[in-house]
C-alpha positions, -999 to +999 in steps of 0.1 A: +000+000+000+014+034-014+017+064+018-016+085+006-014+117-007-035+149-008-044+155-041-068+175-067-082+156-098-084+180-130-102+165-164-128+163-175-141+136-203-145+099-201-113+090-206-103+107-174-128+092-153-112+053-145-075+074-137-101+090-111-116+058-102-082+041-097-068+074-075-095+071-054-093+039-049-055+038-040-068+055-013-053+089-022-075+119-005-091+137-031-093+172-019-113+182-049-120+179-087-119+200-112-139+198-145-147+220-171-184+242-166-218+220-175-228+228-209-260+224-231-268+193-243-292+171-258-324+182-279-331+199-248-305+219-246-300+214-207-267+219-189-250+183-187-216+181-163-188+165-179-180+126-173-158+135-144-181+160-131-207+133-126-186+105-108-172+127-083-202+142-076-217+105-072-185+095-051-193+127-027-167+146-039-163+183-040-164+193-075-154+229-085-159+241-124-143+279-130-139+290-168-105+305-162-076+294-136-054+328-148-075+351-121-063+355-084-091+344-062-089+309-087-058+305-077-057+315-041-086+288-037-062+263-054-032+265-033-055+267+002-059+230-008-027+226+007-017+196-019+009+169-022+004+170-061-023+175-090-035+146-115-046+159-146-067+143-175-077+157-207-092+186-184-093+212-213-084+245-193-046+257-193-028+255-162-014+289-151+025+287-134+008+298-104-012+263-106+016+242-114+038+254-084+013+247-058+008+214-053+041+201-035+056+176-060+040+197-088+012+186-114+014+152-131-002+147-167-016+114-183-012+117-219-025+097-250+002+096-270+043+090-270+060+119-264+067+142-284+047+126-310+011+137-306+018+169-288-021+185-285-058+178-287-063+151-302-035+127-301-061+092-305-075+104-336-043+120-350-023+085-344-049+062-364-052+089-390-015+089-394-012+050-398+007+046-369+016+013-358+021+018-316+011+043-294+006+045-254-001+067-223+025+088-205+028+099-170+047+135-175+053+167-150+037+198-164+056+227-174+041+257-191+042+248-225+023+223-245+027+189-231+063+194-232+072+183-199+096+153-187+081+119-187+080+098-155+063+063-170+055+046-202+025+022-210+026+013-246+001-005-268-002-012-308-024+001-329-043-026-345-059-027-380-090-033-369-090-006-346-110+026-341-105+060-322-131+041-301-111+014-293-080+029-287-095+054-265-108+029-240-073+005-241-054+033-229-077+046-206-076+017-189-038+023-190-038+055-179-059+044-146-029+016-136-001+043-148-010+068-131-013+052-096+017+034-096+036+070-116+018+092-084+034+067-060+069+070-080+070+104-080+061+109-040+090+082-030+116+090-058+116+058-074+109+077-108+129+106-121+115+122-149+132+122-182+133+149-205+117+146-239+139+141-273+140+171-292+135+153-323+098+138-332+077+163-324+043+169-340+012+180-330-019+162-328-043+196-336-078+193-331-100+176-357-121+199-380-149+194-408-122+193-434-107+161-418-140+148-420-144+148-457-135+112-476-116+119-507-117+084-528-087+097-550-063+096-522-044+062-512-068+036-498-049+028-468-050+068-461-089+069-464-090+037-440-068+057-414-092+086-422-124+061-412-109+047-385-096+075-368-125+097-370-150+064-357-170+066-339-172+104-334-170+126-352-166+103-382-156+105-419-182+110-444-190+106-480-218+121-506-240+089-524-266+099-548-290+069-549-302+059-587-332+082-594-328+109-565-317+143-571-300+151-537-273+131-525-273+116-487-247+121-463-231+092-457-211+082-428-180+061-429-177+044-395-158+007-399-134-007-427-105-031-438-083-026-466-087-047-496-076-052-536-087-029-557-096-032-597-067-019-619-093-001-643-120+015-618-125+050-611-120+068-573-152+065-554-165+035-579-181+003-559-163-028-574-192-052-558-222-052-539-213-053-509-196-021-506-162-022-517-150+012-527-119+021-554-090+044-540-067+065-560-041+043-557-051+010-573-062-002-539-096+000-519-114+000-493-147-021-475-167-004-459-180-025-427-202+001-408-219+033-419-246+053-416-272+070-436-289+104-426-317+097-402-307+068-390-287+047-362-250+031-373-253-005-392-234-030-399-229-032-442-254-057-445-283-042-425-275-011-443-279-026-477-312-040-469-329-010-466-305+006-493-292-012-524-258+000-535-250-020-567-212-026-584-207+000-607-225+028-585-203+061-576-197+075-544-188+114-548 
C-alpha cells in the first residue's frame, strides 16, 4: 500500500474518469475535482456536467468548475488546498504557473500519446489517422508549455488494423488508470525521475475539423481507411451517395473498414461489388464495414444494404 497523498483531480471527459476511479481507490484523499463548466446538451438543450463531473459528484466529492484558472481568487482557492500534487486528465483548461507550483511535487499529466509525437488535442485520432503502428499513455510533470514536460512512465500499446479512435481510446484509458497510480506513488518516493523529452519527433496532434471529416476516394486507400478509423465513432468520416433516381445526394457516414484489392481499371469513389467495396486513387480500396445514412442509427454493411441497395458499378462522390 502506497503512503496516501493529498491530491486535486483535474479533467474532464470519459477517458479521465477510471484514472479517477483508480486514484481514489489507491486510497489517495481527493481534496477536490476539477472539471470543465456544464454545458448544453441534448435536444433539450439542458446543462450536462462533464464525465468527471458526474462520478465525483456520485463518489461525494467536491467538485469545482471555474472557466479561467489565470485570475487571483482561482488561484488562491487552489493553493489553500494545501496539496501533495495534482492529477490531470484531458481537463481542457490551461494551467497557469501559479497552478503548477502549488501542489508540492508539482502537477502530473496522463497523456495519449508517445511523447513528443502527438503533442495536442487530439492525439487518439491523429495517431490512427497517421497510420501509426504503436502508441501508449504517458505519466509526464507539467511545465508551461504544450505537453512538453519530462516523462516519468510509459504504457505502450499497438495500434491494430481493426481498430478505431473508439477502441484505442478505451485501451489506454484503462492504462492510464494503472499508470498513473503506480507514476503518483513513484513520484512521492523518488523511485521515478523524470526524463526529458527528445527534441526530435515532435508533432502536433491539432484538433479535428470538418475538413478532416471529408472522404476523398482519389487519395491512397490505406490513407482513407486511417481517415475512417480514426474519426469512428465520433466525429466520423463521411461521403456524398446519390441513390439511382434521387436528385440530392445523402450524407453518408463512414464508421468501420478493412483494406482490400482494388480493380486496376476503376474509377475513385467506384463500388467494385455489392457489398460495398470502394476504389481508391491508388489502385487499392477499401470495405466499408459500418456506416450510416442520414436519419438513422449506425449499421453494420449488410443491415444497411437492406434498406438501401448500393450496386457494383455505383459512384460515391
Amino acid at each position: 500500500m502506497t503512503t496516501p497523498l493529498r491530491i486535486a483531480f483535474m479533467g474532464s471527459p470519459e477517458f479521465a474518469v477510471p484514472v479517477l476511479a483508480a486514484l481514489a481507490e489507491a486510497g489517495h484523499e481527493i481534496a477536490c475535482v476539477y472539471s470543465q463548466p456544464p454545458r448544453p446538451a441534448g435536444r433539450g438543450k439542458k446543462l450536462r456536467p462533464t464525465p468527471v463531473h458526474q462520478w465525483a459528484e456520485a463518489a461525494g466529492l467536491e467538485v469545482r468548475t471555474p472557466r479561467s484558472l489565470k485570475k487571483a481568487p482561482e488561484q488562491a482557492e487552489f493553493a489553500a488546498l494545501g496539496l501533495d500534487a495534482a492529477v490531470v486528465v484531458a481537463y481542457g483548461l490551461i494551467l497557469p504557473q501559479e497552478i503548477l507550483d502549488a501542489p508540492r511535487l508539482g502537477c502530473m499529466n496522463m497523456h495519449a500519446s508517445l511523447l513528443p509525437r502527438w503533442r495536442g488535442a487530439a492525439p487518439i485520432h491523429r495517431a490512427i489517422m497517421a497510420g501509426d503502428e504503436m502508441t501508449g499513455v504517458q505519466a509526464m510533470m507539467m511545465e508551461a508549455g504544450l505537453d512538453t514536460g519530462p516523462v516519468l512512465a510509459t504504457e505502450k500499446t499497438r495500434i491494430f488494423p481493426f481498430d478505431t479512435t473508439g477502441t484505442v481510446h478505451d485501451r489506454l484509458a484503462g492504462l492510464a488508470a494503472d499508470l498513473a497510480v503506480t507514476s503518483l506513488a513513484g513520484l512521492a518516493d523518488g523511485g521515478l525521475v523524470p526524463v526529458p523529452q527528445a527534441e526530435d519527433g515532435v508533432t502536433y496532434a491539432h484538433k479535428v475539423t470538418a475538413e478532416d471529416q471529408r472522404i476523398d476516394w482519389t487519395k491512397p486507400a490505406a490513407e482513407v481507411d486511417c481517415q475512417i478509423r480514426g474519426l469512428s465513432p465520433f466525429p466520423s468520416a463521411w461521403f456524398h451517395y446519390t441513390p439511382e433516381g434521387e436528385a440530392e445526394p445523402l450524407r453518408m457516414k463512414a464508421l468501420m473498414s478493412r483494406l482490400e484489392d482494388g480493380a486496376p481499371d476503376a474509377a475513385p469513389g467506384e463500388l467494385l461489388d455489392n457489398e460495398l467495396l470502394v476504389q481508391c486513387g491508388d489502385g487499392g480500396a477499401v470495405r466499408l464495414l459500418k456506416a450510416q445514412k442520414p436519419g438513422s442509427k449506425a449499421m453494420e454493411a449488410a443491415d444497411l444494404l437492406r434498406g438501401l441497395p448500393i450496386q457494383a458499378g455505383a459512384r460515391f462522390e
